[in-house]
DORO-170600 format. One record per residue (C-alpha): residue in three letters; x, y, z. Coordinates in steps of 0.001 Angstrom, whole numbers. Layout:
BEGIN
   residu      east     north        up
      ALA         X         Y         Z
...
This chain:
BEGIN
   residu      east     north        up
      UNK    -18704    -15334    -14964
      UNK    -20765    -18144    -15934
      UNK    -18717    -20507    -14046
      UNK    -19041    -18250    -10809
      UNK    -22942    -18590    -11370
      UNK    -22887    -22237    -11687
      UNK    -21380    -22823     -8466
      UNK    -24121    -20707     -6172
      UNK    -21662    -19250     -3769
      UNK    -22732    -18932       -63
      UNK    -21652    -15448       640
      UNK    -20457    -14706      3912
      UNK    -20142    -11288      5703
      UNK    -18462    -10356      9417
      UNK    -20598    -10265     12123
      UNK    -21168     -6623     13462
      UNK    -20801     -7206     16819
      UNK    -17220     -9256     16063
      UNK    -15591     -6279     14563
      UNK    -13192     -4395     16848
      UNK    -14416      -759     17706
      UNK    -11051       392     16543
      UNK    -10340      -419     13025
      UNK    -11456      3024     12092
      UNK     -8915      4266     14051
      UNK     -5509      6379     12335
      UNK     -2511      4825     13844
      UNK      -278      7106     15530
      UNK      3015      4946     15467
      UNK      4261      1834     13415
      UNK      6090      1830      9826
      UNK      4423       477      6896
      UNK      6768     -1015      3828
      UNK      5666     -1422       262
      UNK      7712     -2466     -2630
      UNK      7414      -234     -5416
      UNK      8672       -84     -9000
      UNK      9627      3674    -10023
      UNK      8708      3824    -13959
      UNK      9071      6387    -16479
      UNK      7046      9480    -15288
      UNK      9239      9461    -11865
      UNK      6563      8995     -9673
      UNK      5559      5936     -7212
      UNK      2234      5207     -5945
      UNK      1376      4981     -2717
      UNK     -1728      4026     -1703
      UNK     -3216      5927     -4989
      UNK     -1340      8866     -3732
      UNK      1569     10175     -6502
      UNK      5088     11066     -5007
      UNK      7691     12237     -7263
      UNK     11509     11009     -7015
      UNK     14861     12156     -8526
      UNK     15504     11076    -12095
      UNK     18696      8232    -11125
      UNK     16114      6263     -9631
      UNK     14028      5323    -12894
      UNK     13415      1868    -13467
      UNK     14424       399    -10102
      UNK     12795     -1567     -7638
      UNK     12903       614     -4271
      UNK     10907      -118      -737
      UNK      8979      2706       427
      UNK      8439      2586      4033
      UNK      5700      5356      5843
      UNK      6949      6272      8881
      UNK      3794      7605     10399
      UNK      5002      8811     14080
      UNK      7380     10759     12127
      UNK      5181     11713      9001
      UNK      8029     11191      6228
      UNK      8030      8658      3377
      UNK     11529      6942      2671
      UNK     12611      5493      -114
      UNK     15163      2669       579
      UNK     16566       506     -2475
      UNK     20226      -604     -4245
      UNK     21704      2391     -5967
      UNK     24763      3369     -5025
């Protein structure tokens, strides 16, 4: 922290009248993919949100994708 001080960062913020009137906005359509490691407890975290999932899929890499026209969270990964 010290080091941070030393250096007197200029901080910089957006302007206001730059920012477009519809990031607030919930998107209605699109997919979003994460890549998630399912551990232990059997759950995976998405977006601080806990899901559980079966108990073959411990320990394995997996990509969720949020399908948000269709409201459904899919689990995609290399289990056979």
């Amino acid at each position: 922290m010290k080091v941070l001080g030393e250096r007197n960062p200029v901080l910089r913020f957006p302007d206001v009248d730059k920012i477009p009137g519809s990031w607030r906005e919930k998107p209605e359509t699109d997919r979003y993919h994460l890549v998630r490691l399912i551990r232990s407890d059997l759950k995976i975290n998405v977006f601080n949100k806990l899901f559980p999932v079966p108990p073959e899929l411990e320990c394995e890499y997996f990509v969720a994708t949020i399908d948000v026209k269709e409201q459904k969270l899919k689990l995609f990964g290399n289990k056979k």
